[in-house]
C-alpha positions as CSV (number, residue, x, y, z in Angstrom):
1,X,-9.2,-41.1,-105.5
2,X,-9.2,-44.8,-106.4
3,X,-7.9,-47.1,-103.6
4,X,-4.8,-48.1,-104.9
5,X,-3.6,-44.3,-105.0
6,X,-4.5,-43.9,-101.5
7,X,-2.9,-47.3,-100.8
8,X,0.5,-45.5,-102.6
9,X,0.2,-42.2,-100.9
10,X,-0.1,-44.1,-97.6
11,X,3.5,-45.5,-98.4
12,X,5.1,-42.3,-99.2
13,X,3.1,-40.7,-96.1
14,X,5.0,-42.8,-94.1
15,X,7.7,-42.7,-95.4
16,X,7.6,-38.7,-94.8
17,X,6.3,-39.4,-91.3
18,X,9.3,-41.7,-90.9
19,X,11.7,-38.8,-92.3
20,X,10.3,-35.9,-89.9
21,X,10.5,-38.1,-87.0
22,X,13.9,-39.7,-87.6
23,X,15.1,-36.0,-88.4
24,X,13.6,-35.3,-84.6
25,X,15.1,-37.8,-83.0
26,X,18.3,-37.9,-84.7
27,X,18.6,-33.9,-83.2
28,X,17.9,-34.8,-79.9
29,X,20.9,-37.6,-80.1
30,X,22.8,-34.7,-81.7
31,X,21.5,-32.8,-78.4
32,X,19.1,-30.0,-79.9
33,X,15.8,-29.9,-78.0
34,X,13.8,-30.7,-80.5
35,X,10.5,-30.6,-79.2
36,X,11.9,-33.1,-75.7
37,X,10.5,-30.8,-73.1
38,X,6.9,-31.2,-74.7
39,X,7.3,-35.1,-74.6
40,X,4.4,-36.7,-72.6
41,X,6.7,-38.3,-70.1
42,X,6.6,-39.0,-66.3
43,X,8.2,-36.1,-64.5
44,X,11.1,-38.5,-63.8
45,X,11.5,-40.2,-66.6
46,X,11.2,-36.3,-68.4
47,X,13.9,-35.1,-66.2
48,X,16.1,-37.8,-67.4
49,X,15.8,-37.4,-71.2
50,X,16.0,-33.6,-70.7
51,X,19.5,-33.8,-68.9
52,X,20.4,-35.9,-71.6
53,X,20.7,-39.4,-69.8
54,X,23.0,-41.6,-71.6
55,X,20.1,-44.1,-71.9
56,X,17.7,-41.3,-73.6
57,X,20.6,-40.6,-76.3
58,X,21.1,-43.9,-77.1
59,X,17.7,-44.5,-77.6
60,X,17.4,-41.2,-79.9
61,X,20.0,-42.8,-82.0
62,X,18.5,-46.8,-82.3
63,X,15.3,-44.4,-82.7
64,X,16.7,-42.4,-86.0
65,X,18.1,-45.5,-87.1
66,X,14.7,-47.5,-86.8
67,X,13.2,-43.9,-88.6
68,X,16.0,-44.7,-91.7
69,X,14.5,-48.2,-91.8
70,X,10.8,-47.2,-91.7
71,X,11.5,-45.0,-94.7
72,X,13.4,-48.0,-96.8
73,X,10.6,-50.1,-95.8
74,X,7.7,-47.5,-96.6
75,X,9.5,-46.9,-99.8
76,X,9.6,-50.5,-100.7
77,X,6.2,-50.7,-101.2
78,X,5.7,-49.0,-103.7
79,X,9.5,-48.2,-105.7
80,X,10.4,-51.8,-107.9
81,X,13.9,-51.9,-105.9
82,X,11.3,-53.1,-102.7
83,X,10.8,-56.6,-105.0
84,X,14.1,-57.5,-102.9
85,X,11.9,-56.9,-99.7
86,X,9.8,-60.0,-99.1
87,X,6.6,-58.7,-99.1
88,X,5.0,-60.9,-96.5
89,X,7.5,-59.1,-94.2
90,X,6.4,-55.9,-95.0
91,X,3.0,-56.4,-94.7
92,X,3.6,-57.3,-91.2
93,X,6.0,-54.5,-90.8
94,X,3.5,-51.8,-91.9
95,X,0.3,-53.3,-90.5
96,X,2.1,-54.1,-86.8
97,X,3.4,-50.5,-87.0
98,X,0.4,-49.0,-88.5
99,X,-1.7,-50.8,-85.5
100,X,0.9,-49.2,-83.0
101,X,0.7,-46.4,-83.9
102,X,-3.2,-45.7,-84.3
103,X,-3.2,-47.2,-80.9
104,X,-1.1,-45.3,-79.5
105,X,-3.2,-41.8,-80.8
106,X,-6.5,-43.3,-79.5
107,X,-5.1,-43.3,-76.0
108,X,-5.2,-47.4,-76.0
109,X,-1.1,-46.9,-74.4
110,X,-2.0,-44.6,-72.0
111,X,-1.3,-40.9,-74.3
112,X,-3.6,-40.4,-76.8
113,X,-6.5,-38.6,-77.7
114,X,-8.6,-40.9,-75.2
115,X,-5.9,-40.2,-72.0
116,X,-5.3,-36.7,-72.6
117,X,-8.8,-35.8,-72.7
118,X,-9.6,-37.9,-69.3
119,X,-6.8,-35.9,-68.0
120,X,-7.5,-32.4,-69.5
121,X,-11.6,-32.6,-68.0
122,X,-9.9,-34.0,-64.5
123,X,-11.8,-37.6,-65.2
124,X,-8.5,-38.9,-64.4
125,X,-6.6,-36.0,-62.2
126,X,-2.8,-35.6,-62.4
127,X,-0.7,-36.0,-59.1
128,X,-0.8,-32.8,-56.9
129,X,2.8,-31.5,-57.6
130,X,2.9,-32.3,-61.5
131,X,-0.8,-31.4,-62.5
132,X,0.1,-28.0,-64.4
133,X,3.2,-30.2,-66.8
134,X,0.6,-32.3,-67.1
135,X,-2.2,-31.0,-68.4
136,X,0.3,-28.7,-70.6
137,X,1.8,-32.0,-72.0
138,X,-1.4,-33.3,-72.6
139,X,-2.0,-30.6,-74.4
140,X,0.5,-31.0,-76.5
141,X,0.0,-34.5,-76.7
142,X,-3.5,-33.9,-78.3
143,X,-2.7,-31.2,-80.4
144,X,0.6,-32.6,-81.9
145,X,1.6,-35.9,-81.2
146,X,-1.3,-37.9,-81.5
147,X,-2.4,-35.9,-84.9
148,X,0.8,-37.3,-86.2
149,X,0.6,-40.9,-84.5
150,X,-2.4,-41.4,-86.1
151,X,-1.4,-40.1,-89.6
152,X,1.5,-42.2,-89.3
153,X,-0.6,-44.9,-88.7
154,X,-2.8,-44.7,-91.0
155,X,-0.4,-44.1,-93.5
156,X,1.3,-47.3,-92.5
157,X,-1.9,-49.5,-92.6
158,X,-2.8,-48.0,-96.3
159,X,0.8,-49.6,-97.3
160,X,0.3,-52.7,-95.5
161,X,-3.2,-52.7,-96.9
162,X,-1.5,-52.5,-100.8
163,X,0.9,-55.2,-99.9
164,X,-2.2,-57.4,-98.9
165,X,-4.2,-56.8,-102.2
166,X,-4.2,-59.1,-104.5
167,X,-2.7,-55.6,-107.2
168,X,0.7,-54.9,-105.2
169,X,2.4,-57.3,-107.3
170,X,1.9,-56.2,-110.3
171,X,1.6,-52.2,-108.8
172,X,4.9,-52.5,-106.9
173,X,6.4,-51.6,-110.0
174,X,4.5,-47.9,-110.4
């Protein structure tokens, strides 16, 4: 596939991500579940967002927002209604996010791949009382949300990568 397929796929992968993780987070505002009890959390801050804290719903909501923005921006990239979009700011967009979010699958932010598998072979043990959530959220964390942290990411740094070619002028358009 040449490059500046995978560079257009990235966009609309991310804009998909975007979709299926503003959809998430827009049901948890809405109060659903939604996957929140398998959120790698501190057992505090977990207890919190799954008695539906005020501050947790809020943040659902600026998060599903944010979600409808990543997929106008993702979208921008690559439909000819994103020539409006400056494209120097979308580049930045997409790589910062991109970045983030790769980092945040490798374990760099403390979940991730590289955390949950220090916590899952007891390199780095869990406090005494919470060591069973743990390990099952790390579990989670490594089989489902850093997958898709790192797809998103990627997805996001292909579209930042078209933005930065010298083609995504003239491919913006198709």
């Amino acid at each position: 596939m040449p490059r500046a397929d995978r560079a257009r796929l990235g966009a609309y992968g991310a804009a998909a991500c975007a979709a299926v993780y503003g959809s998430m987070k827009l049901a948890q505002a809405l109060g659903a579940n939604a996957l929140a009890d398998k959120d790698p959390l501190p057992p505090a801050m977990r207890e919190r967002l799954l008695a539906r804290d005020p501050l947790f719903v809020a943040s659902h909501w600026l998060l599903a927002g944010a979600a409808v923005i990543g997929v106008i921006v993702a979208l921008a990239t690559v439909r000819p209604w994103g020539a409006v979009l400056p494209r120097r700011l979308a580049a930045v967009v997409a790589w910062t996010l991109g970045i983030f979010m790769i980092a945040r699958a490798a374990g760099v932010l403390g979940f991730g791949f590289a955390g949950d598998a220090l916590l899952l072979t007891g390199v780095r043990p869990a406090s005494g009382e919470h060591a069973e959530l743990a390990g099952t959220l790390a579990r989670w964390d490594l089989l489902l949300w850093s997958p898709f942290f790192l797809l998103w990411g990627v997805c996001w740094t292909a579209a930042g990568w078209r933005l930065t070619s010298g083609r995504a002028v003239r491919a913006r358009g198709g």
